[in-house]
FIMIZA-636172 format. One record per atom (N, C-alpha, C): residue in one letter; x negated, y negated, z negated. Coordinates in steps of 0.02 Angstrom, whole numbers, plus 50000, padded with zeros to 5 digits. Layout:
N
aXYZ
...
//
This chain:
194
x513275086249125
x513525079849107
x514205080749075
x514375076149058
x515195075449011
x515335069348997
x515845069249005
x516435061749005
x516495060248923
x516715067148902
x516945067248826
x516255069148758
x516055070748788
x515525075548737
x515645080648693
x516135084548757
x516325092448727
x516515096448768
x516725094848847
x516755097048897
x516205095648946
x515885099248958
x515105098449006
x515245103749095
x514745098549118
x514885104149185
x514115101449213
x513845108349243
x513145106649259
x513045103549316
x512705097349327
x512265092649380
x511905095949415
x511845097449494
x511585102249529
x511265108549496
x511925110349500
x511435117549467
x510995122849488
x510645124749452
x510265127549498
x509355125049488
x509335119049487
x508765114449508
x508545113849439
x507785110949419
x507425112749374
x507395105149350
x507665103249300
x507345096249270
x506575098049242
x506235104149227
x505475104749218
x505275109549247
x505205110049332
x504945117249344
x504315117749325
x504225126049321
x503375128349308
x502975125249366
x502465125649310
x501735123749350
x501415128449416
x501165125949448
x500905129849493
x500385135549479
x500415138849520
x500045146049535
x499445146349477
x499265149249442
x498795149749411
x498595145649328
x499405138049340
x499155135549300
x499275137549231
x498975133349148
x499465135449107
x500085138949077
x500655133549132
x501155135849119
x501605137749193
x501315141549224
x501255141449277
x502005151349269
x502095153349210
x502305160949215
x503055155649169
x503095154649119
x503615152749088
x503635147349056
x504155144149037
x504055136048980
x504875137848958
x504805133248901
x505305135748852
x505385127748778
x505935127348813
x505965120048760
x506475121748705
x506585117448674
x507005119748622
x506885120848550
x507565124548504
x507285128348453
x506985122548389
x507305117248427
x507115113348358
x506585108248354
x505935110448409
x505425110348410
x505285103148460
x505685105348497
x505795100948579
x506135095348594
x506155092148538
x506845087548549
x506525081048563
x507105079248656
x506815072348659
x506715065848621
x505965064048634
x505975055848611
x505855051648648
x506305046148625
x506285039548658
x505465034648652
x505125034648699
x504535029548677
x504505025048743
x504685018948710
x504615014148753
x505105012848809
x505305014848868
x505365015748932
x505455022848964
x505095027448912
x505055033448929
x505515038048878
x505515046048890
x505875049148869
x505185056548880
x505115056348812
x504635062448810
x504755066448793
x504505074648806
x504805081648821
x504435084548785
x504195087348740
x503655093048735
x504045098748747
x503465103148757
x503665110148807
x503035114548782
x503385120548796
x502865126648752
x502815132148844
x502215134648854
x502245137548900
x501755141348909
x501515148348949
x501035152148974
x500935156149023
x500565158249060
x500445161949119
x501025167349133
x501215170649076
x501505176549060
x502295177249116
x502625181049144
x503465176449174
x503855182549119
x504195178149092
x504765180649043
x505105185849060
x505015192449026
x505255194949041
x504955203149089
x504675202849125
x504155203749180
x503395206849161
x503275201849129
x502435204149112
x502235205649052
x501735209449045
x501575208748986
x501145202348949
x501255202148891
x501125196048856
x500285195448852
x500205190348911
x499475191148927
x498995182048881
x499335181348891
x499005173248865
x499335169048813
x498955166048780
x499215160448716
x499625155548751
x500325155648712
x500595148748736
x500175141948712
x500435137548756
x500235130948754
x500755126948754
x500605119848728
x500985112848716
x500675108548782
x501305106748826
x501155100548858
x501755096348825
x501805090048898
x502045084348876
x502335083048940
x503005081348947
x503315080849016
x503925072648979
x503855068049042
x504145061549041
x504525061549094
x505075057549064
x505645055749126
x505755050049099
x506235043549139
x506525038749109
x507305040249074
x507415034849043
x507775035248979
x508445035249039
x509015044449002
x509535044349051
x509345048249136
x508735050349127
x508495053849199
x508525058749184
x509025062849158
x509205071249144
x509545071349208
x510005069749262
x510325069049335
x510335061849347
x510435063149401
x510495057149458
x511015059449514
x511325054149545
x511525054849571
x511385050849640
x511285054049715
x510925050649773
x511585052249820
x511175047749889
x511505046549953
x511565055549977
x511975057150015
x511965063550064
x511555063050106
x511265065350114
x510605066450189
x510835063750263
x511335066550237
x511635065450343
x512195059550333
x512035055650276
x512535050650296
x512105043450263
x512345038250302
x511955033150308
x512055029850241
x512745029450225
x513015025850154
x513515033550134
x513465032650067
x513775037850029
x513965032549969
x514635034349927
x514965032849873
x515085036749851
x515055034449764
x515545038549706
x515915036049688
x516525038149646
x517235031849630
x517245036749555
x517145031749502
x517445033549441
x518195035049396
x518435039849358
x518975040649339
x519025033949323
x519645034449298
x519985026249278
x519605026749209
x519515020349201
x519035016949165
x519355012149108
x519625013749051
x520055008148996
x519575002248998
x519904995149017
x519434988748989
x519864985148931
x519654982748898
x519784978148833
x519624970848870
x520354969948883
x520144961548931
x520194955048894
x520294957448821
x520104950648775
x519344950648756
x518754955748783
x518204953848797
x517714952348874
x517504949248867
x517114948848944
x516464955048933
x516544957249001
x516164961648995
x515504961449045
x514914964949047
x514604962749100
x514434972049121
x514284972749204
x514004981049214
x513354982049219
x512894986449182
x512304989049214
x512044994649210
x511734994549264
x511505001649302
x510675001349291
x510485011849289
x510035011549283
x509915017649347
x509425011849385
x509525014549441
x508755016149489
x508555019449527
x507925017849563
x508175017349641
x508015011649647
x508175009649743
x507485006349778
x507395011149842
x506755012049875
x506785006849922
x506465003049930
x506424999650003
x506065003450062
x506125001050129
x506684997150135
x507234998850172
x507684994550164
x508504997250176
x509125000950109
x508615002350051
x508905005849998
x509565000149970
x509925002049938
x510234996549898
x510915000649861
x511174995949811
x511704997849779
x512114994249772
x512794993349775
x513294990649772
x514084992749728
x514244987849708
x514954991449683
x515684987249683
x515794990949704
x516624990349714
x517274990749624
x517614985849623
x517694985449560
x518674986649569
x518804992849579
x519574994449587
x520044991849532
x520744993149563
x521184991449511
x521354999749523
x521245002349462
x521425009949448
x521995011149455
x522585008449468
x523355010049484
x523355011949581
x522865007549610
x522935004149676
x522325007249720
x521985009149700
x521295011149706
x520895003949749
x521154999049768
x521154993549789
x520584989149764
x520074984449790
x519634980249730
x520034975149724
x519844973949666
x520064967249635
x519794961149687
x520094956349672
x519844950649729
x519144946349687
x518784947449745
x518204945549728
x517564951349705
x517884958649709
x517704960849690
x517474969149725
x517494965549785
x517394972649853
x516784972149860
x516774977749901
x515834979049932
x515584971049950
x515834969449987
x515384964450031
x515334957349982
x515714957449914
x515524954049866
x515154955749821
x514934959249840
x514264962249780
x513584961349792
x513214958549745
x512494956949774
x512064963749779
x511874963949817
x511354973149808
x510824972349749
x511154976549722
x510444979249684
x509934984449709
x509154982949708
x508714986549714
x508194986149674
x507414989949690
x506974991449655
x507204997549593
x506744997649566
x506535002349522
x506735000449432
x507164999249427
x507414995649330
x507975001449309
x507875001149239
x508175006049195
x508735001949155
x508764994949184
x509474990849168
x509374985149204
x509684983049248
x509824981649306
x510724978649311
x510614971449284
x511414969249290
x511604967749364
x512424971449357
x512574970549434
x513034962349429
x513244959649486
x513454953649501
x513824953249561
x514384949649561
x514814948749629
x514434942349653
x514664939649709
x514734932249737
x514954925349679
x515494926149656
x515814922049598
x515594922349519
x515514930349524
x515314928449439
x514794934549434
x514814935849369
x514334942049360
x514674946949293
x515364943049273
x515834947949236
x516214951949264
x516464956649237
x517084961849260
x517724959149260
x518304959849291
x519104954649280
x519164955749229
x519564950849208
x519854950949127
x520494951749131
x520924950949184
x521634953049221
x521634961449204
x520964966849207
x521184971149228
x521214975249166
x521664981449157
x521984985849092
x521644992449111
x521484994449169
x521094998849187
x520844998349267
x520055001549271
x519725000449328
x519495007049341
x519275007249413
x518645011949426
x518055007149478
x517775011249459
x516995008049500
x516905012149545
x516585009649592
x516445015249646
x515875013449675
x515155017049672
x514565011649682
x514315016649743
x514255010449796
x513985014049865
x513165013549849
x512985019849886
x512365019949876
x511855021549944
x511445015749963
x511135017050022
x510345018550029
x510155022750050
x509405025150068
x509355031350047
x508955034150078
x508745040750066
x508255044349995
x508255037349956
x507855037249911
x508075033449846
x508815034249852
x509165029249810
x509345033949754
x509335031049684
x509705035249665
x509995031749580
x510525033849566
x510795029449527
x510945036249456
x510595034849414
x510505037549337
x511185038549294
x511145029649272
x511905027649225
x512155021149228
x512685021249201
x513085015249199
x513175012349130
x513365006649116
x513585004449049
x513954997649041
x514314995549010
x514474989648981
x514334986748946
x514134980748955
x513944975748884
x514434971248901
x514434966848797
x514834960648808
x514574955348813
x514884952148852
x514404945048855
x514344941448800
x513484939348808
x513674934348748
x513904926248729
x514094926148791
x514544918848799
x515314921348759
x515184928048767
x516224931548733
x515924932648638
x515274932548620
x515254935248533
x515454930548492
//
């Protein structure tokens, strides 16, 4: 992931956004995206992968079988996620300070998957000087978001905009269930503000 889109640092590393196929299958020895060939597309809702792969493990064996073309889907922005800790009931993240432009209204949404039941998401809307929420704008004013949506507007008690008081924020979105897990974030402007 990256803030800037030139400084990157890897999202659990380690872990396979396409592991191989099982024992015996196809692509069960190596897969290999890329090269020009591989580049995600957006269709619909989805985010499609093609992938080149064969029995063979890179490296290792000799080159025993024809590669093949599958087709691997994620939702749009499901390259990481970010979830609850195992051993803890509620877990948070808190974002760097966040520039707002408060001569527009802004609205937040998340693309998120939250499991019932008990799952949910919430966010806390700081004053980045104070680490403090804005009033009106703490956990227990936040309506939970759940289910399964790939944009998903969040909402306090009072309104469903971001302060317009504030010059910079962070968010900090608690995240509950063992099955929660929160993708991305974004801003839109309202269109009561175009």
């Amino acid at each position: 992931m990256s803030r800037d889109g030139f400084n990157y640092v890897r999202v659990k590393n380690g872990e396979f956004i396409l592991p191989r196929g099982p024992a015996g299958a196809w692509d069960s020895g190596s897969i290999a995206v890329g090269y020009g060939i591989g580049i995600p597309l957006r269709v619909g809702e989805k985010v499609r992968v093609y992938y080149g792969g064969n029995t063979s493990h890179h490296g290792t064996d000799p080159w025993r079988a024809s590669a093949a073309v599958g087709l691997a889907e994620l939702r749009p922005d499901g390259w990481a996620y970010l979830e609850p800790s195992l051993d803890a009931p509620v877990s948070y993240v808190t974002t760097i300070p966040l520039a707002v432009n408060s001569a527009q209204a802004r609205k937040l949404f998340i693309n998120a998957e939250v499991q019932p039941p008990g799952g949910e998401i919430r966010v806390e809307v700081l004053n980045a000087a104070t680490n403090k929420p804005f009033q009106g704008y703490a956990k227990q004013d936040c309506r939970p978001v759940s289910g399964n949506s790939t944009s998903s507007q969040v909402s306090w008690k009072q309104t469903d905009l971001l302060p317009k008081t504030a010059k910079e924020i962070r968010l900090r979105f608690y995240l509950t269930g063992s099955e929660t897990r929160l993708y991305s974030f974004w801003f839109e402007r309202s269109k009561s503000d175009t």
